[in-house]
C-alpha positions in Angstrom: 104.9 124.5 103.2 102.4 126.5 101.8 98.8 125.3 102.4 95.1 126.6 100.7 92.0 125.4 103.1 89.3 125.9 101.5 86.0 126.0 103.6 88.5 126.8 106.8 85.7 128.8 109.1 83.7 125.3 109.0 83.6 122.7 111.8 86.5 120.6 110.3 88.5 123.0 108.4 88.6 125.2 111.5 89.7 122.8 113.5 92.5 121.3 110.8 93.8 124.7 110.8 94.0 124.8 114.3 95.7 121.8 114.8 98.2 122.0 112.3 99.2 125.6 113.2 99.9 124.0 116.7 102.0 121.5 115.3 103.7 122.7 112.3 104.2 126.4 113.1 106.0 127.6 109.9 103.4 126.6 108.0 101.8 129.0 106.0 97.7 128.8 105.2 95.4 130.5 103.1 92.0 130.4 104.5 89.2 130.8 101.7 85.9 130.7 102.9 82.5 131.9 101.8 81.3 132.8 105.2 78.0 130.7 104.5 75.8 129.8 106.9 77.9 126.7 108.8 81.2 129.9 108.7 82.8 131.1 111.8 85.6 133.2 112.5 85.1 132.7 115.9 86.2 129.6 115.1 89.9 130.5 114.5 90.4 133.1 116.9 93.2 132.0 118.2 95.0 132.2 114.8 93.4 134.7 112.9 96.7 137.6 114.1 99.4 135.4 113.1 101.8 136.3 110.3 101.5 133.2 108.7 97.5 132.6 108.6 95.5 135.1 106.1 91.7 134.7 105.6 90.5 135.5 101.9 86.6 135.7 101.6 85.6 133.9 98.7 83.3 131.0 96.7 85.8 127.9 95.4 83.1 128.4 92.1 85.2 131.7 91.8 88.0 130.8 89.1 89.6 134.1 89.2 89.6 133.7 92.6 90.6 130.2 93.0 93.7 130.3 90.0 95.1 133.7 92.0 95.1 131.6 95.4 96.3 127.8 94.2 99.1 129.4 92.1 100.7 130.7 95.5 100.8 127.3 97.1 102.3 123.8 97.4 99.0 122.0 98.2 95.1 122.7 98.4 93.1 121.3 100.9 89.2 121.1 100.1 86.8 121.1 103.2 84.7 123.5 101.2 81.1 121.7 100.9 77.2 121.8 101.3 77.1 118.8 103.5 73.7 118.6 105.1 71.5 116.0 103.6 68.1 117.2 104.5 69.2 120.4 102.9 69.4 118.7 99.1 66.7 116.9 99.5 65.0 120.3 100.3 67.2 122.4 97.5 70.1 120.2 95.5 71.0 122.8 93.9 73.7 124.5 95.7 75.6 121.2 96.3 75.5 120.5 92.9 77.4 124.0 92.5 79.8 124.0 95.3 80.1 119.7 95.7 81.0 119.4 91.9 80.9 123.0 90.4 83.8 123.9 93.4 86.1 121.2 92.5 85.9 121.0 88.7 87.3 124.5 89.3 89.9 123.8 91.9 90.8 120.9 89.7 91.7 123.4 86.5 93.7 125.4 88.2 95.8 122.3 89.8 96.2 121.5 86.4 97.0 124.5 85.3 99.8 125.1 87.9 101.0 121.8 88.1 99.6 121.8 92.7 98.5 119.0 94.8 94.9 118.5 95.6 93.5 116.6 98.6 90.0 116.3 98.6 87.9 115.8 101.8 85.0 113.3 100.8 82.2 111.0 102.7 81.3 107.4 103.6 78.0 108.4 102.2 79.5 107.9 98.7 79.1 104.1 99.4 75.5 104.7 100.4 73.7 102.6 102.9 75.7 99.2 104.2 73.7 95.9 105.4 76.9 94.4 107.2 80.0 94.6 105.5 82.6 98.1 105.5 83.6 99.5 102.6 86.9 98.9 102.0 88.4 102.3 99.1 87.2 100.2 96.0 83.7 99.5 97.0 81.3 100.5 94.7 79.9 104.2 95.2 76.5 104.0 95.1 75.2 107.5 96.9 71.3 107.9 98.3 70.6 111.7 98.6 71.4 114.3 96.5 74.2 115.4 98.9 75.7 112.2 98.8 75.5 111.9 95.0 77.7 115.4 94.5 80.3 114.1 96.6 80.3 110.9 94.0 80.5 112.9 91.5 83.5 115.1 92.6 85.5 111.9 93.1 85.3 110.5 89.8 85.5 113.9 88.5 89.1 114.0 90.7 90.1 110.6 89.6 89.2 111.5 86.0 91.8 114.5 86.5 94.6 111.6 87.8 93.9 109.3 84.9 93.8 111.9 81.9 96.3 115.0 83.4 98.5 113.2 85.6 96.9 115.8 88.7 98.4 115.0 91.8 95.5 114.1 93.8 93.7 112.3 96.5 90.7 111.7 98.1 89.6 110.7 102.0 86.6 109.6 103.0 85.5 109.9 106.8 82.6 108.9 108.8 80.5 111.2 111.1 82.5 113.5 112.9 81.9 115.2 116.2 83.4 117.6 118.7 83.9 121.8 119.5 82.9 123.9 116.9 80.5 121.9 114.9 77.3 123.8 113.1 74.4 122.8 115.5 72.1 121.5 112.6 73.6 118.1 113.7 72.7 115.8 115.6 75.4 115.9 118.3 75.4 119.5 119.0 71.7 120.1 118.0 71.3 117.6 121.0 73.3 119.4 123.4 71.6 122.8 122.8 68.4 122.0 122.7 69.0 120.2 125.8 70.3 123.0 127.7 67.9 124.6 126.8 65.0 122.2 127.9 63.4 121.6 124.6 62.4 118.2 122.6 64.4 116.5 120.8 63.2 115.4 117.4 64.4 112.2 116.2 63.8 110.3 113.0 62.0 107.2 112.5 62.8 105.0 115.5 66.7 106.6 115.9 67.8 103.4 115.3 70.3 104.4 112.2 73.7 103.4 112.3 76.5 105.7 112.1 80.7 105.3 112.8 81.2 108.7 115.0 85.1 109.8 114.9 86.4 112.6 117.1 87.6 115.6 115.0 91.0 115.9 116.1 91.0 112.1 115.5 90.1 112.7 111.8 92.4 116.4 111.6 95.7 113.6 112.2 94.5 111.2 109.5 94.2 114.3 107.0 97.4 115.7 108.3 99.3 112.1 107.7 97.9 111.5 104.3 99.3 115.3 103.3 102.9 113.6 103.8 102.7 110.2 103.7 99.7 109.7 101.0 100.5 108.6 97.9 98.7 110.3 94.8 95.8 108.9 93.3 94.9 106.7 96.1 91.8 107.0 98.0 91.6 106.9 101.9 88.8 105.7 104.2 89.2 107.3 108.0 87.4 105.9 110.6 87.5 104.6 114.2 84.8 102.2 114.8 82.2 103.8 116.9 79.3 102.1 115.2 76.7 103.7 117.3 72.9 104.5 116.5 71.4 107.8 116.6 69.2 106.8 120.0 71.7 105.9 121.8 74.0 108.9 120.9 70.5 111.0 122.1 70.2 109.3 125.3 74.2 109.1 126.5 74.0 113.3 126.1 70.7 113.7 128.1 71.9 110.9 130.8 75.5 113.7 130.7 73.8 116.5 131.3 71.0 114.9 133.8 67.8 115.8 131.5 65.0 113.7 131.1 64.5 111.2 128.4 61.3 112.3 127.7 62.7 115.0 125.8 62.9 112.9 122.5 60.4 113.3 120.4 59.8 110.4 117.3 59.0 112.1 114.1 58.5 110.9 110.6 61.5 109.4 109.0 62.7 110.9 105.8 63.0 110.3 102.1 65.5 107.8 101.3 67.3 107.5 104.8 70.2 105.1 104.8 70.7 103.0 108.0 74.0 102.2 108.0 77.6 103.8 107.1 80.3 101.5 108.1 84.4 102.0 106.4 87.3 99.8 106.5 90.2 102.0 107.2 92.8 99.6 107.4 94.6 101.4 104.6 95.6 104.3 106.5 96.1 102.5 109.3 98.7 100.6 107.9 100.2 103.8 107.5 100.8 104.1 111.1 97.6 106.9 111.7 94.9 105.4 114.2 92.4 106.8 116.2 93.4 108.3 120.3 90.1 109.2 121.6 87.3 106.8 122.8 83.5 108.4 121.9 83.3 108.4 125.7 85.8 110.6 125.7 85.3 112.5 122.8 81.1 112.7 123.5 82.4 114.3 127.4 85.1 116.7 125.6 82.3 118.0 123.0 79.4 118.2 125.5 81.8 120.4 128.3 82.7 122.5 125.1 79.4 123.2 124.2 78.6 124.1 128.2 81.4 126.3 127.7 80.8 128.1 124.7 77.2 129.4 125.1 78.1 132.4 123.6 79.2 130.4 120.6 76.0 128.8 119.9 73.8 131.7 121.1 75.2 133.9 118.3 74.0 131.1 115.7 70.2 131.4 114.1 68.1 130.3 116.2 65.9 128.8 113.1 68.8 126.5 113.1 67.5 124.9 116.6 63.8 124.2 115.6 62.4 120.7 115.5 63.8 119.6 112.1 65.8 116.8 112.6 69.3 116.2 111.3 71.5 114.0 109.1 
């Protein structure tokens, strides 16, 4: 099989290529990446020699890059994506160019050449949750500006199913963690600045809800709905972790033996949604669930962090300040 990932030097597509290189070793992918701010090639090392794994630099708003890349493969893989919310509230522009822009152009030239698309989307579509999980027909109804061009993709994407036949589908996943993630975050943002003995800013009173899923956990769900999905169904991924943000804060400094009175309460911002909760008994049902408990995921990302200083030491250190995180 012949595989574009797009947005492959990011934390999930990096780690997606990575993990299905390892199991599926004839594979071939095309990594297109823009080498933005959240890119690293030292995040595919480890694959970046092998015959069957070529990196093309390149924006998915590109068509003439996009129609020469999709026409060469079987199946297009979209992690390409601004995805930080405090950066559209700051600046919505460039997620409205890459979060709807990107795809209407990756969705032309699956048209055109007749490809499979699957499109990695958010619970934030659904927007904040009092109690309930969304189940793949609840209502969108997105909060930031970030969370609104990943709405839009979708029913652009399920516009392309219903008028051109496109062989499509979309997954939706909750927060993610683990190696390899950009440290504007709130998992790895923690870590650092805790090594490195600094506060850490928190919003409001931390108390907003999110359903963390280990990377790897989330990599198999993708990799399953590549072969098993059916097209122009939507998937929700999760693993019910639904943890808030203080406690997340505190189990990392209690890890690492630092101080609680490192956190430091700042002014919540515009529009913050509490809670994210999916149903994912869909996929499920498929056979896919979750192998990694946050305990165990929140030990494995923490020691890779400890690990990989030179990783994170390479990264802008403007990325570290006392701005808090999604």
């Amino acid at each position: 099989m012949k595989l574009l990932i797009t947005g492959g030097l990011g934390f999930i597509g990096s780690n997606f290529i990575l993990k299905l290189l390892e199991k599926f070793p004839d594979y071939q992918i095309t990594n297109l990446d823009d080498e933005l701010y959240g890119s690293n090639h030292q995040n595919v090392l480890q694959v970046k020699n092998l015959n069957n794994y070529e990196f093309v630099k390149g924006n998915i708003t590109d068509n003439s890059i996009v129609e020469k890349l999709v026409s060469k493969v079987d199946i297009v893989i979209n992690f390409a994506a601004e995805s930080h919310v405090d950066r559209s509230i700051s600046n919505a522009k460039p997620f409205i160019d890459s979060n709807i822009l990107g795809v209407f152009t990756i969705l032309e030239n699956i048209k055109k050449y007749k490809k499979k698309l699957v499109h990695i989307s958010t619970d934030e579509v659904f927007g904040s949750l009092e109690s309930e999980s969304a189940s793949e027909d609840y209502k969108l109804n997105p909060s930031s500006p970030y969370a609104s061009s990943k709405a839009s993709a979708e029913l652009l994407i399920n516009s392309y199913f219903k008028t051109y036949d496109c062989e499509v589908i979309i997954t939706r996943c909750t927060n993610n963690y683990g190696p390899r993630q950009f440290p504007e975050k709130l998992i790895p943002k923690t870590i650092i600045r805790a090594e490195l003995d600094k506060s850490i800013p928190v919003y409001g009173t931390g108390k907003n809800i999110r359903d963390w899923i280990f990377v790897d956990d989330h990599c198999s769900a993708i990799e399953m709905i590549i072969h098993k999905g059916t097209e122009g169904e939507s998937y929700n991924i999760s693993a019910s972790n639904e943890i808030d943000n203080i406690t997340i804060i505190e189990k990392i400094l209690s890890f690492l033996g630092k101080p609680l009175d490192l956190i430091n309460f700042v002014d919540d911002r515009p529009g913050h949604d509490f809670r994210y909760s999916l149903d994912s008994s869909k996929i499920r049902s498929l056979g896919w669930k979750p192998k990694t408990s946050f305990e165990e995921g929140i030990k494995k990302t923490i020691e890779w962090y400890q690990k990989n200083k030179l990783w994170w030491n390479d990264i802008d250190r403007n990325i570290l300040t006392e701005t808090p995180w999604k």
